[in-house]
TIVOLO-444239 format. One line per field, with one value per residue: residue in three letters; chain; x negated, y, z of N, C-alpha, C, O, CB in turn. Coordinates in steps of 0.02 Angstrom, whole numbers, plus 50000, padded with zeros to 5 digits. Atoms other than C-alpha are relative to their C-alpha. Glycine has a CB too. Layout:
// TIVOLO-444239
res [ALA|...]
chain [A|...]
n.east [X|...]
n.north [Y|...]
n.up [Z|...]
ca.east [X|...]
ca.north [Y|...]
ca.up [Z|...]
c.east [X|...]
c.north [Y|...]
c.up [Z|...]
o.east [X|...]
o.north [Y|...]
o.up [Z|...]
cb.east [X|...]
cb.north [Y|...]
cb.up [Z|...]
//
This chain:
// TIVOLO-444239
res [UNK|UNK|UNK|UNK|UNK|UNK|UNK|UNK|UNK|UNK|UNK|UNK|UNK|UNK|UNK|UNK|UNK|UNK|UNK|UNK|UNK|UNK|UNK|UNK|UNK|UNK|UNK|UNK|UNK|UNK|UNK|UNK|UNK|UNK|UNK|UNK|UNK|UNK|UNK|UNK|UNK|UNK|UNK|UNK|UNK|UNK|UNK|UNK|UNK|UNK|UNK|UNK|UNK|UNK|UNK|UNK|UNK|UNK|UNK|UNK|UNK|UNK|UNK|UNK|UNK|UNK|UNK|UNK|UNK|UNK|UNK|UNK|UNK|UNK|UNK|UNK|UNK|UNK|UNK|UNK|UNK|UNK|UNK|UNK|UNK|UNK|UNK|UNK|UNK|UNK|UNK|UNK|UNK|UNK|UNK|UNK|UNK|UNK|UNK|UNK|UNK|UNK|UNK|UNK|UNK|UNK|UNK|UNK|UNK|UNK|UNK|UNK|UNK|UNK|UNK|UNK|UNK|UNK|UNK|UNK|UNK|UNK|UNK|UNK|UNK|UNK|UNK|UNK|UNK|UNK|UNK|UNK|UNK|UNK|UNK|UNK|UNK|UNK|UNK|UNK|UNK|UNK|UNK|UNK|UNK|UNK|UNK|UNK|UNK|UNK|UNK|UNK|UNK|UNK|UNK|UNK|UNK|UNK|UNK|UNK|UNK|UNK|UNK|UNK|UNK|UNK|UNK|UNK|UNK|UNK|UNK|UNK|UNK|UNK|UNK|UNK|UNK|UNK|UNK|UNK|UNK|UNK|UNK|UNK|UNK|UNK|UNK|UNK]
chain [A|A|A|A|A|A|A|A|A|A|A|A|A|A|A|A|A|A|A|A|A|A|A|A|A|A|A|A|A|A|A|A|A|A|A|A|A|A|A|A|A|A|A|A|A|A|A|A|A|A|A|A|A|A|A|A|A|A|A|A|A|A|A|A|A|A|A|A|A|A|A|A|A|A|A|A|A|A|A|A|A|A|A|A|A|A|A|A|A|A|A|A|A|A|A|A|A|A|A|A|A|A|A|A|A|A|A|A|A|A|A|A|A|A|A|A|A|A|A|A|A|A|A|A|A|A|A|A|A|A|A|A|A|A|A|A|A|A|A|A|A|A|A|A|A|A|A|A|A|A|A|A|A|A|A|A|A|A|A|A|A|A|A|A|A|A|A|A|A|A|A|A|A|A|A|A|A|A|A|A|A|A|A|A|A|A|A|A]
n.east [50036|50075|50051|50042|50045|50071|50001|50053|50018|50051|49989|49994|50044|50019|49933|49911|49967|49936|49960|49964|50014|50072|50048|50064|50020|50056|49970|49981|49957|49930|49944|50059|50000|49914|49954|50048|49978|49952|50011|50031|49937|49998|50073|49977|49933|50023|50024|49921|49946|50004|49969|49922|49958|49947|49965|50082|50071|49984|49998|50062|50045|49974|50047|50062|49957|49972|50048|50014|49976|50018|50075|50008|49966|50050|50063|49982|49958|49948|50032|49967|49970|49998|49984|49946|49966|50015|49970|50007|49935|49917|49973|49975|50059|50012|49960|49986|50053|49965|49947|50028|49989|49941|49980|50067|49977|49954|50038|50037|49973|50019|50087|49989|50062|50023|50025|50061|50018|50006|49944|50017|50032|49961|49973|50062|49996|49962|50021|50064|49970|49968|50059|49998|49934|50008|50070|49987|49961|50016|50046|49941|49964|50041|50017|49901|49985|50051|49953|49939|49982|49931|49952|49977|50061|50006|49930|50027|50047|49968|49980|50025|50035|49927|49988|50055|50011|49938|49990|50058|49947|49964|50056|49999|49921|49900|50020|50001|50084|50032|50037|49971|50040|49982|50041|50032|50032|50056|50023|50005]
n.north [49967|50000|50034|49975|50053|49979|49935|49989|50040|50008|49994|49940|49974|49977|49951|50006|50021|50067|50011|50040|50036|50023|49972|49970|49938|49954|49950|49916|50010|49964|50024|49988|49930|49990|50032|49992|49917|50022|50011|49948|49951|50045|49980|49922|50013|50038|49932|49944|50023|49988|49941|49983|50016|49982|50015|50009|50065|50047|50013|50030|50063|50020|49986|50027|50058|50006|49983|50067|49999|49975|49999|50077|49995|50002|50063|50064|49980|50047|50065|50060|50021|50047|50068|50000|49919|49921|49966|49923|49940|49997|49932|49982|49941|49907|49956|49996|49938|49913|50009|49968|49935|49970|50000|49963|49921|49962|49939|49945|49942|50001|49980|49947|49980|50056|50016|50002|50068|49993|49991|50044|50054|50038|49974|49999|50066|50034|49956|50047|50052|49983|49999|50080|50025|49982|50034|50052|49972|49999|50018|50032|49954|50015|50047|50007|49990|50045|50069|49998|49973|49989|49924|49993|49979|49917|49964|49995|49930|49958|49960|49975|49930|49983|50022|49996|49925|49988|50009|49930|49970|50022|49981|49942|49963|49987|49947|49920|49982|49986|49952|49976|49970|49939|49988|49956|49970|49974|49954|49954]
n.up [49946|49992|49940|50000|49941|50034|50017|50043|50054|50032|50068|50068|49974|50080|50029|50032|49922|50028|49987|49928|50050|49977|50071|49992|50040|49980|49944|50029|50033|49976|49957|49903|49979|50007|49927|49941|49981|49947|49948|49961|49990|49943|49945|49969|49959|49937|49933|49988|49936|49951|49984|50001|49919|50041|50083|50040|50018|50027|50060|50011|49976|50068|50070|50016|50018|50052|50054|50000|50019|50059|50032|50032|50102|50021|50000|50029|50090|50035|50040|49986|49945|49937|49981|49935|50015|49980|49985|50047|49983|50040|50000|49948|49960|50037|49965|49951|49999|50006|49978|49941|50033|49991|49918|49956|50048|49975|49941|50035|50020|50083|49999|50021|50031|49991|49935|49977|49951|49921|49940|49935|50034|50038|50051|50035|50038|50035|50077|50004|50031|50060|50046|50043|50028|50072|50041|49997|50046|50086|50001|50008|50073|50075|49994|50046|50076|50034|49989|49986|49910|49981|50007|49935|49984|50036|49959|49928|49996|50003|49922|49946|49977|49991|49943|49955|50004|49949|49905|49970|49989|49958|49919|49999|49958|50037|50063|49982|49988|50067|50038|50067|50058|50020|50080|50036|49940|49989|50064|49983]
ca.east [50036|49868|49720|49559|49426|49267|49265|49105|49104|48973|49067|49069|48906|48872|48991|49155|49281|49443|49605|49762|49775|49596|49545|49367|49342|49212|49224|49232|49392|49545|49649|49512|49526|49726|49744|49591|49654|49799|49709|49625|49788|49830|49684|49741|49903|49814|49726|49885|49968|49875|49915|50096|50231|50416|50516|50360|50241|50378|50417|50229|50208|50338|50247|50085|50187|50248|50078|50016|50144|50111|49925|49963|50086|49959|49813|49923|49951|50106|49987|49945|50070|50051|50048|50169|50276|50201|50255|50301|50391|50584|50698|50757|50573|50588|50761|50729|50565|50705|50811|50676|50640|50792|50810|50626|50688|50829|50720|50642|50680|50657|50464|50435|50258|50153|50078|49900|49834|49831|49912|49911|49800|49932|49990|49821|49795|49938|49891|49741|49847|49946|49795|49747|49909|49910|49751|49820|49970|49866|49767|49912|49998|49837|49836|50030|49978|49849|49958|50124|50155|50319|50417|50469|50286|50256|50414|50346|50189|50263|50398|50263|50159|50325|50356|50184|50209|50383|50323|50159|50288|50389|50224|50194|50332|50472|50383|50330|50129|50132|49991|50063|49958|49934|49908|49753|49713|49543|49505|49488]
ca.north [48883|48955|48873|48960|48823|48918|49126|49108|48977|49018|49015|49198|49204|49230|49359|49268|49214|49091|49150|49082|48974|48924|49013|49088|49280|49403|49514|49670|49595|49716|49603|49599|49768|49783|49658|49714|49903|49863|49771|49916|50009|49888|49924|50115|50070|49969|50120|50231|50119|50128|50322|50280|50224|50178|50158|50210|50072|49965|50002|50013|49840|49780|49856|49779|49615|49655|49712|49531|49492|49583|49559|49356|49413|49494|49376|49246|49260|49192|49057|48933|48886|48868|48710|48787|48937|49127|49229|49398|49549|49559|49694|49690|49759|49911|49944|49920|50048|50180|50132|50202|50338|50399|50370|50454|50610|50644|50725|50824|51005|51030|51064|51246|51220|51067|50990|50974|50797|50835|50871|50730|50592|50473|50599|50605|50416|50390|50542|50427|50269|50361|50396|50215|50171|50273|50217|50050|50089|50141|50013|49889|50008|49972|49780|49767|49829|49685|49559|49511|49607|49585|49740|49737|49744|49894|49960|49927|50025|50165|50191|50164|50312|50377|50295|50347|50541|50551|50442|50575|50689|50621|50591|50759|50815|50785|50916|51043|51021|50999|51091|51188|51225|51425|51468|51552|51594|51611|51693|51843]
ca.up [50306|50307|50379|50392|50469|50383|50360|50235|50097|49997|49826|49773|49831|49595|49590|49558|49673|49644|49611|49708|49548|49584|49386|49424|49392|49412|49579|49464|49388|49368|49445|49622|49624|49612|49756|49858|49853|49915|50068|50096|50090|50212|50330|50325|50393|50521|50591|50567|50680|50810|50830|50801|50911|50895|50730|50642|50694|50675|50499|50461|50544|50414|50267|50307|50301|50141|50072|50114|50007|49876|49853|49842|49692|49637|49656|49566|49361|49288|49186|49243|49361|49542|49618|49764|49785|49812|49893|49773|49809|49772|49742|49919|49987|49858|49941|50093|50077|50005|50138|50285|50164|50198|50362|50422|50273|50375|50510|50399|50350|50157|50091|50054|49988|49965|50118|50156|50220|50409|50569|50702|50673|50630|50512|50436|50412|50347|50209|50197|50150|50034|49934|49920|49899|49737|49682|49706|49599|49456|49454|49464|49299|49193|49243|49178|49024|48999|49093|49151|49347|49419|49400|49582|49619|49523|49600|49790|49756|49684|49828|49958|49934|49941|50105|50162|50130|50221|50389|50376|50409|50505|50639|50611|50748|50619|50483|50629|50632|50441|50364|50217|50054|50034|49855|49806|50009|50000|49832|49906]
c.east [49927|49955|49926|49936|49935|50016|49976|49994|49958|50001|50003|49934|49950|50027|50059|50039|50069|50099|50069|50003|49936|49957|49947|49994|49940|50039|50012|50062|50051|50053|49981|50026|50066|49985|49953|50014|50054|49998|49966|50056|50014|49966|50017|50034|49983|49978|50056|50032|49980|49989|50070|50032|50080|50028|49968|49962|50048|50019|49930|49968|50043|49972|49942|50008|49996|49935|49931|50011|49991|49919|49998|50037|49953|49926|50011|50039|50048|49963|49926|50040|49988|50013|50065|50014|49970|50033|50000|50055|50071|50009|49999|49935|50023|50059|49988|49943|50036|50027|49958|49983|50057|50005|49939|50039|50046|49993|49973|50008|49958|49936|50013|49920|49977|49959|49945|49987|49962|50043|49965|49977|50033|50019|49948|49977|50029|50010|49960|50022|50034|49939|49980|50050|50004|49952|50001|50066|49954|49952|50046|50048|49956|49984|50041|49975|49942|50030|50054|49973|50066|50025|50003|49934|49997|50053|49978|49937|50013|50051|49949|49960|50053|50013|49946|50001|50041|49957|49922|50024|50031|49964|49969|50041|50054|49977|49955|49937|50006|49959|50023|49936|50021|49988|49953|49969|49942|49974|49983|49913]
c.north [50007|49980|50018|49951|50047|50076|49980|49924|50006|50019|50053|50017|50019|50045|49986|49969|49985|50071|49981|49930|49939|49992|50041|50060|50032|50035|50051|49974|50049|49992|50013|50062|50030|49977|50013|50076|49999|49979|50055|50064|49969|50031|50069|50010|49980|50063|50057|49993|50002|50083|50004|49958|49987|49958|50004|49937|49952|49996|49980|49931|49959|49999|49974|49914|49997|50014|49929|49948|50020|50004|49913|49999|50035|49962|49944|50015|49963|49946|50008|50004|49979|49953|50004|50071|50058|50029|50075|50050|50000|50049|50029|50024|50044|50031|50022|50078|50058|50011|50057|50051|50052|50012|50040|50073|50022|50039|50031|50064|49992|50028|50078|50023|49919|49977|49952|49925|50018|49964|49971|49943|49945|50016|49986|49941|49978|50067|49955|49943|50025|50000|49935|49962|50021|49964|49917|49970|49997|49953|49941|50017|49972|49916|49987|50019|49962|49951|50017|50023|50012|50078|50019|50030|50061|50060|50045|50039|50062|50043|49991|50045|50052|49998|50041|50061|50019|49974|50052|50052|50014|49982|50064|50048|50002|50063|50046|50024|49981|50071|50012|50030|50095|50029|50050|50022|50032|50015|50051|50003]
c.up [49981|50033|49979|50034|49982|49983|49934|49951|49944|49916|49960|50003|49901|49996|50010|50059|49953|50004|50045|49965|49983|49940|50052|49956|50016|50058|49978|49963|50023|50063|50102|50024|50005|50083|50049|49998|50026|50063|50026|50001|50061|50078|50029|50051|50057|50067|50022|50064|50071|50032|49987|50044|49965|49918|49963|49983|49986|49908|49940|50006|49925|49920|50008|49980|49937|49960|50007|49926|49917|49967|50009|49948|49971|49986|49951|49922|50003|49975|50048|50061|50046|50007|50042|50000|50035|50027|49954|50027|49955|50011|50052|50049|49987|50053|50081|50002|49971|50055|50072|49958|50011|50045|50034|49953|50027|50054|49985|49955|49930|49996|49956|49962|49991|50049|49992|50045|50072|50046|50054|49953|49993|49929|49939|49956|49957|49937|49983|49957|49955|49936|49971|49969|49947|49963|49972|49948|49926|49970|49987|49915|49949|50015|49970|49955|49960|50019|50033|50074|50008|50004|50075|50035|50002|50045|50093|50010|49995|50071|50051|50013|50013|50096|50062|50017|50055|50075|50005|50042|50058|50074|49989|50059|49948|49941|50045|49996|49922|49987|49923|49960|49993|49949|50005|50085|50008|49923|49986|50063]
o.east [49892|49961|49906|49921|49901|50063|50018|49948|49964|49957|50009|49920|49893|50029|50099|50018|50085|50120|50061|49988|49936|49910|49966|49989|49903|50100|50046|50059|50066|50080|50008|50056|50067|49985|49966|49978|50054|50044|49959|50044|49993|49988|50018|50023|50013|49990|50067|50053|50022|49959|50099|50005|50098|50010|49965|49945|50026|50013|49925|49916|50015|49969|49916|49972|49962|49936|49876|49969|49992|49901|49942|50030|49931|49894|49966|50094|50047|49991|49893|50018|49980|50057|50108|49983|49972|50092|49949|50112|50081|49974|49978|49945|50045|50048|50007|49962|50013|50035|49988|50017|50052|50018|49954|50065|50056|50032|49947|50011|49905|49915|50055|49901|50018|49912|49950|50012|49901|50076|49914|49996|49991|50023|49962|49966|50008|50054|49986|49996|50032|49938|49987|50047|50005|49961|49969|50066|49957|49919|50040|50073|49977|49928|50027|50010|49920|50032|50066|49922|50096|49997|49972|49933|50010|50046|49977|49928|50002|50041|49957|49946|50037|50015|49955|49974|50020|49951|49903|49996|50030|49987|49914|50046|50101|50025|49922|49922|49948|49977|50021|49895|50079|49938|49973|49916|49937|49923|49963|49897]
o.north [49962|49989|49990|49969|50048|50073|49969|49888|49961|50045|50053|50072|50043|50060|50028|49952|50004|50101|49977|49880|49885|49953|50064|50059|50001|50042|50089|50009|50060|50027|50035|50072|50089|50011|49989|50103|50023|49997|50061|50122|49996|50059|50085|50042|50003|50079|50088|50031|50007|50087|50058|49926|50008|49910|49957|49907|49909|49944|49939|49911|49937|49955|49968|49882|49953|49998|49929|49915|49988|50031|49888|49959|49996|49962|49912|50038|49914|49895|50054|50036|49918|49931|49960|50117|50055|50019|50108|50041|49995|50086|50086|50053|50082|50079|50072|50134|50114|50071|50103|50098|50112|50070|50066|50117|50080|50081|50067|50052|49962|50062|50088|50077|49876|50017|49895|49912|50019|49912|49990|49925|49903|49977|49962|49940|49940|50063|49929|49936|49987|49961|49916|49924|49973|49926|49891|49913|49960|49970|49922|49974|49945|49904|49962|49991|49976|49904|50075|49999|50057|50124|50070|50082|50102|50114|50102|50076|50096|50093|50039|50060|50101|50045|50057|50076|50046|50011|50072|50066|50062|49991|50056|50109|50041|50091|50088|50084|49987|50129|49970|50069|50116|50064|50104|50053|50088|49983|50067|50056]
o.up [49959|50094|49927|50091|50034|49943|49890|49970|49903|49881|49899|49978|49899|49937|50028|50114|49897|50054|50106|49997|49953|49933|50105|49895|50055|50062|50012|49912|50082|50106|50153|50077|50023|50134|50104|50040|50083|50100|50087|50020|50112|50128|50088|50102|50105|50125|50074|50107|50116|50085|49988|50088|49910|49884|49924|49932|49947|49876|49894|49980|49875|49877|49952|49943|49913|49901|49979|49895|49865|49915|50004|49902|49929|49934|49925|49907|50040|49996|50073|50109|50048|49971|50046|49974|50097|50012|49950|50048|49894|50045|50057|50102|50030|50090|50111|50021|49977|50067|50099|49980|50000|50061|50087|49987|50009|50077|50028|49894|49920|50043|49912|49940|50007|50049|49970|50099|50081|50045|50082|49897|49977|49881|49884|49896|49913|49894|49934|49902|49907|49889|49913|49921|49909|49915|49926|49924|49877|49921|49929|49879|49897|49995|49916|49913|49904|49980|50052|50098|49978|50034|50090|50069|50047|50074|50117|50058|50045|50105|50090|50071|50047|50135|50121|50070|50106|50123|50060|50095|50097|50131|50018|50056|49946|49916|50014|49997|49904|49996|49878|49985|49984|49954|50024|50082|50034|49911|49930|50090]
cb.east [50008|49983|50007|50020|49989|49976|49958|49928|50040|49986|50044|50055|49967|50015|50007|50013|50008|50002|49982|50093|49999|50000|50051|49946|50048|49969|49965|49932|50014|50041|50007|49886|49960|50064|50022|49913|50009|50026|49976|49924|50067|49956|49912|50037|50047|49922|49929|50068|50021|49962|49969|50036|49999|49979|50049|49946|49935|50049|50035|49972|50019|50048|49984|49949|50068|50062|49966|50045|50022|50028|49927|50021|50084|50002|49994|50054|49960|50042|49989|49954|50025|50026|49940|49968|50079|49990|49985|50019|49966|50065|50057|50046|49924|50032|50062|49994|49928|50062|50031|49943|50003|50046|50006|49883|50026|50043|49960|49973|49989|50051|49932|50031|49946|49980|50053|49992|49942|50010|50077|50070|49948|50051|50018|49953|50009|50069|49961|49972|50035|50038|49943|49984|50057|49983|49931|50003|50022|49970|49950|50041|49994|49909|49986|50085|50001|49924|49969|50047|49964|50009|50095|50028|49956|50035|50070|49988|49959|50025|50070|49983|49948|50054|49992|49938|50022|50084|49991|49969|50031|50030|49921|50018|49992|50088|50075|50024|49934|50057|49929|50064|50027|49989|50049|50052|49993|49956|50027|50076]
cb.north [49960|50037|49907|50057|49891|49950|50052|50021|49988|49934|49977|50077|49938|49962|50008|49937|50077|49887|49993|50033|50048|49929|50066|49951|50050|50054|50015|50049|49936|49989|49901|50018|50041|49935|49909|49973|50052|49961|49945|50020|50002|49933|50009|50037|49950|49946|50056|49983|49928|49958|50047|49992|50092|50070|50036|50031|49967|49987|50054|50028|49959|50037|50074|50015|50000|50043|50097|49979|50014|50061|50056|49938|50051|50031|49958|49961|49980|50033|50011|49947|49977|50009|49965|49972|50005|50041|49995|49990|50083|49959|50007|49944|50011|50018|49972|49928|49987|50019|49908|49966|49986|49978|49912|49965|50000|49968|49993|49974|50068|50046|49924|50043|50058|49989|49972|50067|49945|50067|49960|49979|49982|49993|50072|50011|49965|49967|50081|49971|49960|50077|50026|49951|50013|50066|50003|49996|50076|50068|50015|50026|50101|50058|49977|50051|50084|50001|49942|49934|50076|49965|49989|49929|49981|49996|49910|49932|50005|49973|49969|49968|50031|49931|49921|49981|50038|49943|49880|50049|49976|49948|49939|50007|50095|50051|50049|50019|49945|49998|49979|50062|49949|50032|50025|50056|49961|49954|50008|50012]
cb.up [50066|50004|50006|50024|49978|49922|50044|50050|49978|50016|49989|50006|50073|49939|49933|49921|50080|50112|49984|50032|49965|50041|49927|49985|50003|49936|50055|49939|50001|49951|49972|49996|49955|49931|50003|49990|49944|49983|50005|49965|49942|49972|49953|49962|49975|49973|49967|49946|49994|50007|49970|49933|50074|49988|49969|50041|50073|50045|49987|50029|50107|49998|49979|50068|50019|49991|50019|50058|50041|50008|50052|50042|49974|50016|50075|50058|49918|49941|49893|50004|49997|50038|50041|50081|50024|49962|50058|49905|49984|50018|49981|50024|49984|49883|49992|50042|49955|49943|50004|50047|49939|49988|50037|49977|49921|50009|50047|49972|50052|49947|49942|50060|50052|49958|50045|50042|49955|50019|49989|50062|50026|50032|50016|50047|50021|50048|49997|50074|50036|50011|50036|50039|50031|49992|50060|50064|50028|49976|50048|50071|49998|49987|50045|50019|49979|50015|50042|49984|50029|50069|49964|50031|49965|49899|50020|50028|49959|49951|50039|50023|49941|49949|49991|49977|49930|49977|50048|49938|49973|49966|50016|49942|50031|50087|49956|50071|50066|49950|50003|50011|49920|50030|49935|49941|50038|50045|49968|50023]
//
């Protein structure tokens, strides 16, 4: 269990800040910036939700869960070994994040152009979180290729900008206020 007695401790107050491990990095460390883009993916979601409603906010409330989750597997290297068990993403997030993929995509008539970050301001936010969510992704991609990152991880970023595009969508009216890209529109 977590126990918060103190917000402000003082200790990154050089730059560096602990680990879960309780190794000492710099705040510009790769790794910071993996698991702190992610909380600010997080954060997106937060505001999303409160323009959503429904099966939405509940699957959203789920994913902010899981992106808890996934930024203490992230936070925490394979070496040295925890004292006590992490929590890390397993397979059974990724599926489950195809699984509402599916299920929000089935209200949605096929894309006939590429769609414009709008609509309704749920829709919007949650264009918003996709964005970080990528960013968070590639940022995660070039950390794996300096250290070990659970696969599954990698996995759960990936489908959730995924996740994030469809329920845009899907608070969109079901596709109907999507803003569609018009090639070349104003070139004229």
């Amino acid at each position: 269990m977590v126990v918060l007695n103190r917000i402000y401790t003082k200790t990154g107050d050089s730059g560096e800040t602990a680990l879960v491990t309780g190794v000492r990095v710099p705040k510009d460390d790769l790794r910071i910036a993996c698991y702190g883009t992610v909380d600010e993916t997080n954060s997106a979601i937060g505001v999303a939700r409160t323009a959503a409603s429904g099966l939405l906010d509940q699957m959203l409330g789920r994913i902010q869960n899981d992106l808890f989750d996934l930024g203490s597997d992230l936070a925490t290297p394979e070496e040295p070994k925890p004292a006590f068990e992490i929590p890390r993403i397993v397979e059974a997030q990724v599926t489950r994040l195809e699984d509402e993929i599916d299920q929000l995509n089935a209200y949605l008539s096929p894309l006939t152009s590429f769609v414009l970050p709008g609509g309704v301001p749920a829709a919007a936010h949650l264009h918003l979180a996709r964005t970080i969510a990528r960013r968070a992704e590639r940022l995660a991609v070039e950390l794996a290729r300096r250290e070990k990152v659970g696969e599954p991880a990698l996995k759960y970023l990936n489908r959730l900008s995924d996740h994030l595009f469809v329920a845009a969508r899907f608070a969109n009216d079901k596709g109907a206020k999507d803003v569609l890209w018009v090639p070349g529109a104003n070139r004229t």
